[in-house]
C-alpha positions in Angstrom: -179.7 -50.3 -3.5 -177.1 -49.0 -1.0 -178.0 -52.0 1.5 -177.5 -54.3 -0.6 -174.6 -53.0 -1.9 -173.0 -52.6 1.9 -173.2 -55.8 2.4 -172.1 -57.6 -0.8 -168.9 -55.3 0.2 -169.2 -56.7 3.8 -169.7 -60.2 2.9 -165.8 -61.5 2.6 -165.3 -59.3 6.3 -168.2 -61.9 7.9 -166.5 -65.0 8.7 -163.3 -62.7 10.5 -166.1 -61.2 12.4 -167.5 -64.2 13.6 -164.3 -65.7 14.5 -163.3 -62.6 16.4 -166.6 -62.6 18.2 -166.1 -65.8 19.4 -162.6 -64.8 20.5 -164.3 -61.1 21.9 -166.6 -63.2 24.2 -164.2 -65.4 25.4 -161.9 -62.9 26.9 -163.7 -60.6 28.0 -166.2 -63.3 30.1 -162.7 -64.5 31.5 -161.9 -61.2 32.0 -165.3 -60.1 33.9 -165.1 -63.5 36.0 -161.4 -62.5 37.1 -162.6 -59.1 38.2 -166.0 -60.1 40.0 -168.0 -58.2 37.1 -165.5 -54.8 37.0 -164.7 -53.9 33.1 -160.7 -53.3 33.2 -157.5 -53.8 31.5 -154.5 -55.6 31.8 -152.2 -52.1 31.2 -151.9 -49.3 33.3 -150.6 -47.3 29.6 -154.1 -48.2 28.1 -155.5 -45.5 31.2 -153.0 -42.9 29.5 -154.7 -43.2 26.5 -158.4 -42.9 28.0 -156.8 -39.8 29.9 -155.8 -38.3 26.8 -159.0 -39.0 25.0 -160.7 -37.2 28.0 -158.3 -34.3 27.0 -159.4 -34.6 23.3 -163.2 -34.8 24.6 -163.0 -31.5 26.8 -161.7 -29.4 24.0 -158.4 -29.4 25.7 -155.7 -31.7 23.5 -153.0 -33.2 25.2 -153.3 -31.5 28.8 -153.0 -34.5 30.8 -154.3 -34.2 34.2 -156.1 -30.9 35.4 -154.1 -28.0 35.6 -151.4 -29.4 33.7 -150.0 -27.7 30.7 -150.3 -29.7 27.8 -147.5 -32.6 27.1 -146.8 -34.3 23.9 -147.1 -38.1 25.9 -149.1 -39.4 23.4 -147.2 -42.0 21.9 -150.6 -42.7 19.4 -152.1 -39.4 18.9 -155.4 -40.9 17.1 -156.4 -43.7 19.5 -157.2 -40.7 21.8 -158.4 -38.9 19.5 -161.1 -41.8 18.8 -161.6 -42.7 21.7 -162.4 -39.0 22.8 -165.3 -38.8 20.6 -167.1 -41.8 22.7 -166.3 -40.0 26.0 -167.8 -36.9 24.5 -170.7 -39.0 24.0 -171.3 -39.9 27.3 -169.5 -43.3 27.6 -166.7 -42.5 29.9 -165.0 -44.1 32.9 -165.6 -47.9 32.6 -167.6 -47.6 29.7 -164.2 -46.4 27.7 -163.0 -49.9 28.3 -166.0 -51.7 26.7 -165.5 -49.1 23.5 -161.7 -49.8 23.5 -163.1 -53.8 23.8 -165.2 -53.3 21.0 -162.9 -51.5 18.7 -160.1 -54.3 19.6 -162.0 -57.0 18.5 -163.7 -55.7 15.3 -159.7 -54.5 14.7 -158.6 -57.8 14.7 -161.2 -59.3 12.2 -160.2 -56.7 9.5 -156.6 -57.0 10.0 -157.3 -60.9 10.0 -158.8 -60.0 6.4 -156.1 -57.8 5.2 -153.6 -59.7 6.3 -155.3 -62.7 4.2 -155.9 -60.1 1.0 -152.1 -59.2 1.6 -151.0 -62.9 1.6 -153.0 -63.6 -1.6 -151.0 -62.1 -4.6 -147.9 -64.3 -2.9 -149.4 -67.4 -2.0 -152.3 -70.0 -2.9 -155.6 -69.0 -1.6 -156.1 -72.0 1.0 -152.5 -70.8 2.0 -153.2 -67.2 2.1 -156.8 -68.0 3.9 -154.4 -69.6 6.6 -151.9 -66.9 7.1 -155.1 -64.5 7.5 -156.9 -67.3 10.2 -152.8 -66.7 12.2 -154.4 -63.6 13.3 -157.3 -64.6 15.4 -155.1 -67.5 16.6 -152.3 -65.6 17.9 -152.6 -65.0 21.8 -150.5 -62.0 21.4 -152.6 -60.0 19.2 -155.9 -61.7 21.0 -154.0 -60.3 24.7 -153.4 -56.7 22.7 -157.3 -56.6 21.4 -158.3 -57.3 25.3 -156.2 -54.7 26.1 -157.5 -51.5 25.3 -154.5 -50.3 23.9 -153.6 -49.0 19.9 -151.6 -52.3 19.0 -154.3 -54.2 16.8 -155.7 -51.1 15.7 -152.1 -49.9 14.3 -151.4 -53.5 13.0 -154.7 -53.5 10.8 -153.8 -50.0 9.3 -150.4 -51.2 8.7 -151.7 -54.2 7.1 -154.0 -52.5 5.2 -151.9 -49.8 3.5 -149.7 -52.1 2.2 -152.4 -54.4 0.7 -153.1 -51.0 -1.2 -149.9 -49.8 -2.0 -149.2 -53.1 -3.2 -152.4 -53.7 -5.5 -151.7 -50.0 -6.8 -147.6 -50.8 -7.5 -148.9 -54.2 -9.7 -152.0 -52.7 -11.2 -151.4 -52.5 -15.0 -154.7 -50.0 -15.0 -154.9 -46.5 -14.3 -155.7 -45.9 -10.9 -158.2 -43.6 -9.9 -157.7 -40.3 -7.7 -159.9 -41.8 -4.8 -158.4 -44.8 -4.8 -155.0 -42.4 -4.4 -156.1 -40.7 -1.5 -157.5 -43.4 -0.3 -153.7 -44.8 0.5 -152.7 -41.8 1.7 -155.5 -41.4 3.8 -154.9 -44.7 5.5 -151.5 -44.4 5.4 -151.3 -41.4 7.5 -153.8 -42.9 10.1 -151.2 -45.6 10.6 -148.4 -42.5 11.3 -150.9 -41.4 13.4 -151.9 -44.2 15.5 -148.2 -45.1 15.9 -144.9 -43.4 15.1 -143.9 -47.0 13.2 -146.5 -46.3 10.9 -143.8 -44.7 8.9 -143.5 -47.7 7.7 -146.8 -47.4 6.1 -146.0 -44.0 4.5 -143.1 -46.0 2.6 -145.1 -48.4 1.0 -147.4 -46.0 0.3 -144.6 -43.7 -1.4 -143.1 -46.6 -3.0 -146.1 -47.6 -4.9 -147.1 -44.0 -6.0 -143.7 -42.8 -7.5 -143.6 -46.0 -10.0 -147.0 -44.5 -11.2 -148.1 -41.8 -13.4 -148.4 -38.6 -11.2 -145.5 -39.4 -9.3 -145.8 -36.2 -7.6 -148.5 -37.7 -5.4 -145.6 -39.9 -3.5 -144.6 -36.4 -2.1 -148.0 -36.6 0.0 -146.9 -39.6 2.2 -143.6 -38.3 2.6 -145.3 -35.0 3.9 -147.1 -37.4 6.5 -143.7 -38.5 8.5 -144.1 -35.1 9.6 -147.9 -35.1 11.0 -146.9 -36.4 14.8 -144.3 -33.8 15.4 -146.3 -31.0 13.6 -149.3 -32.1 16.0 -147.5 -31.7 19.2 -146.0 -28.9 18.1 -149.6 -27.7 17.5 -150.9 -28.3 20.8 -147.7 -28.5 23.4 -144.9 -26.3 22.2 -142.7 -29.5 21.6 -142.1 -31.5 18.5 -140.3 -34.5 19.9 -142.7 -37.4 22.2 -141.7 -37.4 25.7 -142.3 -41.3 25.3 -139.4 -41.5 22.8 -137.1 -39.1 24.9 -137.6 -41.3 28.0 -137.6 -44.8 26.1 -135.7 -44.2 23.1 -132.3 -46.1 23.6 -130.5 -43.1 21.2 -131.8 -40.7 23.5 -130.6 -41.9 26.6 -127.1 -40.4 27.6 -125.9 -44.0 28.5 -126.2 -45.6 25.1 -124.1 -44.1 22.9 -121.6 -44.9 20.1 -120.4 -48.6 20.8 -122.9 -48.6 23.4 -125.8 -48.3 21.8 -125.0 -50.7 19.0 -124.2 -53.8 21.8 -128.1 -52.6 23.3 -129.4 -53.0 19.8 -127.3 -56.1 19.0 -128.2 -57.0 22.3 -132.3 -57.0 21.7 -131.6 -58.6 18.2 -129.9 -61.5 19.5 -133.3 -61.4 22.4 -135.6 -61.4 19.3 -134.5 -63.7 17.6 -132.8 -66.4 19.9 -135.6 -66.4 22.5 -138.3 -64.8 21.7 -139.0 -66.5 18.1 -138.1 -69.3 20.3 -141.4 -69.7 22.5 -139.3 -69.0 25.6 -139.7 -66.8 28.5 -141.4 -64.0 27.9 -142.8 -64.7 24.9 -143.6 -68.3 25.9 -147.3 -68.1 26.3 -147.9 -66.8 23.0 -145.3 -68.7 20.5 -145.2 -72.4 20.5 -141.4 -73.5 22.3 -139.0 -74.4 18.9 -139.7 -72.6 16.0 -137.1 -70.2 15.8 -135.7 -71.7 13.0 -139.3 -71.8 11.1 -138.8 -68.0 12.0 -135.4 -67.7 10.2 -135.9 -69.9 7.0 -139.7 -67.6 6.3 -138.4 -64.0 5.6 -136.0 -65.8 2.7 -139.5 -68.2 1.6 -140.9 -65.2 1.2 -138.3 -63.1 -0.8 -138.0 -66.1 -3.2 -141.9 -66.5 -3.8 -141.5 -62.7 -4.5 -139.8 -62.9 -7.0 -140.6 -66.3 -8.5 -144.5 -65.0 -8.4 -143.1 -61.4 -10.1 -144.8 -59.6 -7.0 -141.5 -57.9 -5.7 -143.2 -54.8 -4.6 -146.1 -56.2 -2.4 -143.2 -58.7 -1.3 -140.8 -55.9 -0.5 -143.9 -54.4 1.7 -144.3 -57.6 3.8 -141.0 -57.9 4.6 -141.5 -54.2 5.7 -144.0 -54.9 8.0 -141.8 -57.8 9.3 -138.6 -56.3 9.6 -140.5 -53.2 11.8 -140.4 -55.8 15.0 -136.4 -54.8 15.1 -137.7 -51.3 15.6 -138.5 -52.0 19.4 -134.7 -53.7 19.9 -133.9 -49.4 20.1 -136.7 -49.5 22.8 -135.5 -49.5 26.3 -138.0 -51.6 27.1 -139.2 -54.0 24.1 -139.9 -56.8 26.4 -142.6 -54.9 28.7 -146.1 -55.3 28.3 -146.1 -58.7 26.9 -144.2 -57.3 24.1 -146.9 -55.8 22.6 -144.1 -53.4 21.2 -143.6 -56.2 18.4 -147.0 -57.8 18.1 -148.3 -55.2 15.2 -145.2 -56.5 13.0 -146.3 -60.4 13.5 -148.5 -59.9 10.4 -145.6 -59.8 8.0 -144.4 -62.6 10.1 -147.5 -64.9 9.2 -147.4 -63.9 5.8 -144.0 -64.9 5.8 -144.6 -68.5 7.2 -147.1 -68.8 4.6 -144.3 -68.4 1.9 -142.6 -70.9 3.5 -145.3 -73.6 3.7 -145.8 -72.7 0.0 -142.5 -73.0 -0.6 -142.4 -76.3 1.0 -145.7 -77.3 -0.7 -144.3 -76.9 -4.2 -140.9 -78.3 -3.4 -143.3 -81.7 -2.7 -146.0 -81.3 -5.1 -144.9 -84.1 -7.2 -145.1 -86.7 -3.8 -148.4 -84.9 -2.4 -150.5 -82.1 -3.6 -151.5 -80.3 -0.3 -148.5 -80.7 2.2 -148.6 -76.7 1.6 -152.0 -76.2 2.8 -151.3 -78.9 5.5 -148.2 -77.2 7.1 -150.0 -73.9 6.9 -152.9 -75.3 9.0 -150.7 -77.3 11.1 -148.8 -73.7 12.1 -152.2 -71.8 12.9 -153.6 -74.8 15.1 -150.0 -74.4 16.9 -150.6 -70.9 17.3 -154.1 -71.6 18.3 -152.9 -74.1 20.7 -151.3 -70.6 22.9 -154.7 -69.4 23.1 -155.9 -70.4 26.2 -153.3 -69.5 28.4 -152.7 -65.6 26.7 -156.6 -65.3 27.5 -156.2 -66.2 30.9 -153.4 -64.1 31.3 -154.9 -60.9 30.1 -157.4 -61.5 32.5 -155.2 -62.2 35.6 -153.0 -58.8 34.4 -156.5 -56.8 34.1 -157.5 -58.0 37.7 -153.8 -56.8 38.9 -153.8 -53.5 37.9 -157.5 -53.4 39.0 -156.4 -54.1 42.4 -153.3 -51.7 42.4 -152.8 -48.7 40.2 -157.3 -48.2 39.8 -157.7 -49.0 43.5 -155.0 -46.7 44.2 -156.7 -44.0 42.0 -159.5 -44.2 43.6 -158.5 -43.9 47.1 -156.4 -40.5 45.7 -159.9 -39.4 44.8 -162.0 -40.3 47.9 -158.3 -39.3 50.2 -156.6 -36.6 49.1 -157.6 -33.1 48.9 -158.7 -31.7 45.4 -155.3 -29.6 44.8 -152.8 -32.2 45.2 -150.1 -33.5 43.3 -149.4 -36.9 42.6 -145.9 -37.8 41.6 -146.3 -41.1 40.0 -144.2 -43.7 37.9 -147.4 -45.4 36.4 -149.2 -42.6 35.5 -153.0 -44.0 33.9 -154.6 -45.6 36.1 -154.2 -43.0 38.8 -154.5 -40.2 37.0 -157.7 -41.7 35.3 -159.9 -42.6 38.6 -158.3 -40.1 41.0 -158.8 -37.1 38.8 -155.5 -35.3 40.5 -152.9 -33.1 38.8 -150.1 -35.9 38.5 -146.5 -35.5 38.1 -145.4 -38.1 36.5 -141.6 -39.0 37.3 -140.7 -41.3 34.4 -141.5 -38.0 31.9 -144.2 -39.4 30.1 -146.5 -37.2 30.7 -144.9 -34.4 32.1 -142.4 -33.3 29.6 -140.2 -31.9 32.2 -138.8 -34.8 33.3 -137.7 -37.6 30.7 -134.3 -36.8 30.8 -133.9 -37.1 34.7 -135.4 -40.6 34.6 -133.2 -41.5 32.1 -130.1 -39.8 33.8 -131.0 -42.3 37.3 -132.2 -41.5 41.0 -129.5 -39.3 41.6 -130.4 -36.3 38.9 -133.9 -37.0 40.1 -132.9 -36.1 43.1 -130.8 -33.0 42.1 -133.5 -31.6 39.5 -136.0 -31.6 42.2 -134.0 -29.5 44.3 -134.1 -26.5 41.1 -138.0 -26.7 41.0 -140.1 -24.2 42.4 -141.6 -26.1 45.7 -145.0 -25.5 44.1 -144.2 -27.7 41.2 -142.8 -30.4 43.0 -145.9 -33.4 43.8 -147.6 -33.5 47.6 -147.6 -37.2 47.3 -146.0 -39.6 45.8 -147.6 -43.2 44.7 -144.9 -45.3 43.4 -142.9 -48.3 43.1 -140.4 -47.8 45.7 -137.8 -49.2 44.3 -138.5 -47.4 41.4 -138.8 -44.3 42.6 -135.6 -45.0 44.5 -135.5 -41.5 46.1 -136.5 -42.5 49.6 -135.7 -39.7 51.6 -138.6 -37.6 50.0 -140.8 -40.2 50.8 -142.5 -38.5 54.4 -145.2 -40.9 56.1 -146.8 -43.1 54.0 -150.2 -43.5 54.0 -151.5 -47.1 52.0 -150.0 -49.3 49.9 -151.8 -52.0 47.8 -149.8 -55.6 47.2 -149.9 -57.6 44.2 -148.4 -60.3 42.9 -148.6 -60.6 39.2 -146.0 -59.9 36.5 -147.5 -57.6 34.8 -147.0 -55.2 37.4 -143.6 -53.1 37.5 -144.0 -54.1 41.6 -145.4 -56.1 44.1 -146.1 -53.1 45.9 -146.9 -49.7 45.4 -147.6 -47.2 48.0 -148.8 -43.9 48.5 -146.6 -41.2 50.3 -146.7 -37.6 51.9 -144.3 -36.0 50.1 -141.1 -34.6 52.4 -138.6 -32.3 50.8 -137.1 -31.2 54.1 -134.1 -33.0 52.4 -133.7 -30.6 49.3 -130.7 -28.4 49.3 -128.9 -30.0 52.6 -126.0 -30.8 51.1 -125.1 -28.0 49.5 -122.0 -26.6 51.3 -119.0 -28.5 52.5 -120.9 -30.3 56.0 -117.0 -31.1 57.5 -114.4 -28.3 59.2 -113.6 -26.4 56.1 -115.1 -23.0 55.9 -114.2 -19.9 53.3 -116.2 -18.4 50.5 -117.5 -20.7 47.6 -115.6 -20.1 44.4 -117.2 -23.1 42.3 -118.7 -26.4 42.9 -119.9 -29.5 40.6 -122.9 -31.0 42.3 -122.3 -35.1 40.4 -125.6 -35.8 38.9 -127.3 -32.6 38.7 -127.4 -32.4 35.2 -127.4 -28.8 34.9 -124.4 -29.0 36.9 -122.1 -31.2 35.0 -123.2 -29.3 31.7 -121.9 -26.5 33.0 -118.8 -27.5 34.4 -118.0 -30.4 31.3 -118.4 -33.1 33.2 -117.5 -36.3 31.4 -119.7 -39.3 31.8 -117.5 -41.8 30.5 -118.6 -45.3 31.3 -121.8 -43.9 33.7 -125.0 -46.3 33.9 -128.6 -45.5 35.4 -128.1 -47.7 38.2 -124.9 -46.3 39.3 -126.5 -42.6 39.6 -128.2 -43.2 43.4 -129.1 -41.5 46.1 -127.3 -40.5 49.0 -127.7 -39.5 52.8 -125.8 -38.9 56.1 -126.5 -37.5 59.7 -123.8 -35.0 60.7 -124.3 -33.3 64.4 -127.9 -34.7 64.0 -128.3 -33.1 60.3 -130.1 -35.3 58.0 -128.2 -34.1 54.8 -129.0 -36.1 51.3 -126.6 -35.9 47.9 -127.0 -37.2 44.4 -123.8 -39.0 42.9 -122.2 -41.6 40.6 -120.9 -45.2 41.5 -118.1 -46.7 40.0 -115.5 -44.1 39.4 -112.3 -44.5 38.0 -112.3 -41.1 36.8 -114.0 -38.1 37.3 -112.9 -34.9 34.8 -114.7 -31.6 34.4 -114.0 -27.8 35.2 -113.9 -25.6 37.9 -112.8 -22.2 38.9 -109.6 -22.1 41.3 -107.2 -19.6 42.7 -103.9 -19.5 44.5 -104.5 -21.6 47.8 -108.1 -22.4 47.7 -109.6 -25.4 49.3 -110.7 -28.0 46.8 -112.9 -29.9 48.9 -113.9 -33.6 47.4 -117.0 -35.4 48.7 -116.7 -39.2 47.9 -117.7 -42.4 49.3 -115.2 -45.2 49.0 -115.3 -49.3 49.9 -111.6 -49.6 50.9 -108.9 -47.2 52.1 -107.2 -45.5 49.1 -105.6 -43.0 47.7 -107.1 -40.7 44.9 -104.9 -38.8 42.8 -105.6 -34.9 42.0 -104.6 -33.1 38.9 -105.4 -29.7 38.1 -104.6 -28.4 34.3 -102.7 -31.6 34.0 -100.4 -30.8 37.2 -100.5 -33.6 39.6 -101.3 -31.3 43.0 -101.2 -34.1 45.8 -103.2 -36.9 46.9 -106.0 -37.1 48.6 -106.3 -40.2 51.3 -109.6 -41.8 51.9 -110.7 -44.1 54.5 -112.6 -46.9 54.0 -116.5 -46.3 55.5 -119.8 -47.0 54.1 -120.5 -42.9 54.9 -119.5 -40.1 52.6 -116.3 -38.0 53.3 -115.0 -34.9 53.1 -111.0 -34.5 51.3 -110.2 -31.5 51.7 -106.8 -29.9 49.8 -104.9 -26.5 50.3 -104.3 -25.6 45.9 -100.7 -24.6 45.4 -99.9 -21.0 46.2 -99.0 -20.7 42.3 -101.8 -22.2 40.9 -103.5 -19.5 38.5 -107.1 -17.6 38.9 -108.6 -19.3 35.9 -111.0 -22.2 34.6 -109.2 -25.0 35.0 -109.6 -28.9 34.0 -109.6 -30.8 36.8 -108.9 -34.7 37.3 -109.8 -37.6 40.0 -108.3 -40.7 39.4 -108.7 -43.9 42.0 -105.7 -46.1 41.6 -106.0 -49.2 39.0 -108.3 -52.0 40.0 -110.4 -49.3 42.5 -113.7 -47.0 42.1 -115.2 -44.5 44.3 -118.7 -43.1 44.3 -118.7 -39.4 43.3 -121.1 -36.6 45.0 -119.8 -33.1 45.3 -116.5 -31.0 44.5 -116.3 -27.6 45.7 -113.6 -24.8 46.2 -113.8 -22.6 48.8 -111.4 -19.5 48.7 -109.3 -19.1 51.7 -110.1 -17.5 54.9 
């Protein structure tokens, strides 16, 4: 009986799984003729996860590379964690891909059915049928099932526990225990598989407190926690190194007024543009339907209310609204935004209120313009197919040819205890099976908050690590990396050209740190002992001596080098100065040497505890220089706030202060 039972259940789950079939076929022939027959993907991230799962499959969680200590880089903690079970069964390297494949595609049929059992108790079922068919016709979420990555996955758990929440919130009946923890269940594997699943654990606490037994909403509510408890577990650290180095509240930048005009910023992106079929999101969205876009979310609250299902309403327009959590992304439009794609189910839904809206508005003059316009939206969606499938396969061929070719020639090259420092850390660390070090922070939890701060703290943290910590070769993005001067002889370099890739070339390096700690001391004619100094950008150093950031950007903390008497000597610093203030110890006629780098002649002003003490004159040269100036003979043995003001209209680039006591 249980046969036949299985697949009565089954049967309404068939026709998505055809569909997606087709669709599975489709790219991953286009994908296999693109690569000359090599299974691959089209994001260096999806190799993070397959090196996490190979974590999870060797019984040691979250350690990402050998000999690394566990890091809490995970941004899905249970794609790994599924995907380590198949490695521990044998189907590792490339066959991970095909798994990943596989659970894509059988991802996107359920969520095409939830997302049509979602639609149902809102809209008609032709209508509903065509909001759940949006799915499979969407290039974005077909690109994102290619991928290997958790984004359909996520989108169908999403889905899915608000079609429960929501049947559980109308239900007039008793519901059972079972179907209780059911919800939860799900609920928390959405958490799980993203940290916007949270979203999830609302609906699911939502529909539980207006039930008897609402103590059971507590249990979802417990969930928010399960991420942070998890790393916790297994690294030491609560908080995701992916959110410290990509979370726009987290970056020392984007604050107050700041952060608001980034958010702004990305909403005005979303919802101009992007809704808009244009530029990056124009091989998935038809071009012109960003005011379709605006008119559905309102459909939808209407048909809510008019069809007394505020509750599962409420929860689509959850779903939806979660595409504004990447606008606090510093990077929502990478990776062909798959950030936003596990949202675009509410979005569907959403359309399909509006065609039913539409359809009843004209249901006197014709009885299926409802049915029609939701057909007519999926064939346009449909229409972007071709071109995303393409697409995934010319991105899986780049970073085939880039960051896996470069892994492999790390693990046929380079002796078994290096370090790679790296900037895209999967692929490499998948196929060379190195110790990496990865630079942006992802996955060594060291280092998110120097990427953040720009090349220059990079720079200046490097020089406070233990040399044995530090990576024997770097393969990066130069222009990334943008810390040259460590960059010794370099060894191969693969070239690309596909947009996908962060650059067109990436090249491996010998690490050289002759550079570290050369510019440490006043290089010009003053001499004496060293009181104090501020090294600008060394994070550690600014803390301690209050330095404020005011205005600062990434781009403006750089990199900076000289040859004095033949002495290559390299400095971290900030561009664009108006203003520098911060503390330093002085006494009665020390030398306060400042070491600046200025476009034009000037002359910067100098206060110490508010008294102006003279100026200091710089030439203009494309070099660094050394002002040096005698402190007044009265000027007290103390802490004290000190000021460096260019005059109005003029910057300077800031690198060092110091203050040498006198001979």
């Amino acid at each position: 009986m249980a046969a036949p039972s299985l697949l009565t259940r089954a049967k309404p789950w068939l026709p998505w799984a055809a569909v997606s079939t087709v669709l599975a076929v489709l790219t991953v022939r286009t994908i296999l003729a693109e690569t000359g027959g090599e299974a691959a993907v089209p994001l260096d991230d999806s190799f993070i996860h397959f090196q996490y799962a190979k974590s999870f499959a060797a019984g040691k969680p979250l350690a990402y590379s050998p000999g690394a200590a566990p890091t809490p880089g995970a941004t899905s903690l249970l794609w790994p964690m599924v995907l380590g079970v198949f490695h521990a069964l044998g189907l590792g390297e490339l066959r991970l891909v095909w798994v990943a494949w596989v659970l894509g595609f059988v991802s996107l049929s359920l969520l095409a059915m939830e997302t049509h059992r979602l639609a149902l108790g809102l809209v008609s079922r032709p209508v509903a049928l065509a909001a759940g068919a949006m799915v499979p016709a969407f290039g974005g979420l077909v690109w994102c099932a290619g991928s290997g990555m958790e984004v359909v996955p996520f989108a169908w758990l999403l889905v899915w526990s608000a079609r429960l929440a929501a049947e559980q919130a109308e239900s007039s009946e008793p519901v059972s225990r079972n179907a209780r923890i059911t919800l939860v269940l799900v609920a928390c594997a959405a958490q799980l598989m993203r940290p916007e699943g949270a979203i999830a654990l609302v609906c699911a606490a939502v529909a539980l407190v207006r039930r008897p037994g609402r103590g059971w909403a507590a249990l979802p509510l417990a969930g928010l926690g399960l991420p942070a408890l998890i790393n916790w577990l297994f690294t030491g650290q609560a908080a995701s190194t992916t959110a410290l180095s990509k979370w726009l509240p987290f970056n020392p930048y984007h604050q107050g007024e700041r952060l608001w005009a980034a958010i702004r910023g990305n909403f005005e992106l979303l919802f101009g543009t992007l809704f808009d079929g244009q530029v990056w999101s124009a091989i998935f969205i038809p071009a012109g339907g960003r005011l379709i876009a605006w008119l559905a979310l309102p459909a939808l609250v209407a048909l809510a209310f008019r069809q007394r299902r505020v509750p599962r309403g409420a929860f689509v327009v959850l779903i939806a609204l979660g595409m504004l959590i990447p606008a606090s992304f510093d990077c929502m439009l990478c990776n062909r935004l798959r950030y936003l794609w596990p949202f675009a189910p509410g979005w569907f839904i959403a359309l399909a209120a509006l065609c039913e809206g539409v359809g009843l508005a004209l249901a006197r003059f014709t009885p299926h313009a409802g049915v029609a316009l939701a057909a007519g939206l999926t064939g346009a969606f449909a229409s972007q197919l071709s071109p995303a499938i393409d697409d995934v396969a010319h991105s899986a061929d780049a970073i085939r040819r880039q960051q896996s070719s470069l892994g492999r020639w790390a693990r046929d090259t380079l002796p078994k205890d290096a370090i790679i420092g790296v900037n895209d850390t999967g692929a490499i660390a998948y196929f060379s099976g190195r110790r990496t070090f990865d630079v942006v922070g992802l996955t060594t939890k060291s280092e998110p908050r120097y990427w953040a701060a720009g090349a220059g703290s990079r720079f200046e943290h490097y020089e406070r690590l233990p040399r044995h910590e530090l990576p024997t070769h770097f393969i990066v993005y130069p222009e990334w990396m943008a810390v040259s001067p460590l960059m010794g002889e370099a060894l191969t370099s693969r070239t690309v050209d596909a947009t996908i890739l962060g650059g067109k070339t990436m090249t491996a390096y010998l690490a050289d740190y002759a550079p570290l700690l050369s510019a440490e001391r006043p290089l010009g004619e003053v001499k004496g002992e060293l009181v104090d100094r501020l090294d600008v950008a060394d994070l550690e150093s600014e803390a301690a001596h209050g330095y404020a950031l005011f205005w600062a950007t990434q781009p403006e903390n750089r990199v900076h080098e000289t040859w004095v008497d033949e002495q290559h000597a390299v400095d971290g610093g900030r561009a664009g100065r108006t203003l520098d203030r911060f503390t330093l110890a002085v006494r009665p006629r020390a030398r306060l040497v400042a070491r600046v780098i200025v476009e034009a002649a000037m002359t910067l002003e100098l206060w110490v505890d508010g008294r102006k003490v003279g100026p200091l004159a710089a030439s203009a040269q494309l070099d660094w220089q050394e002002l040096a100036l005698e402190l007044p003979p009265d000027t007290p043995d103390k802490i004290a706030k000190v000021e460096l003001a260019a005059p109005s209209g003029q910057s300077f680039t800031s690198l060092h202060y110091f203050v040498l006591a006198a001979p």
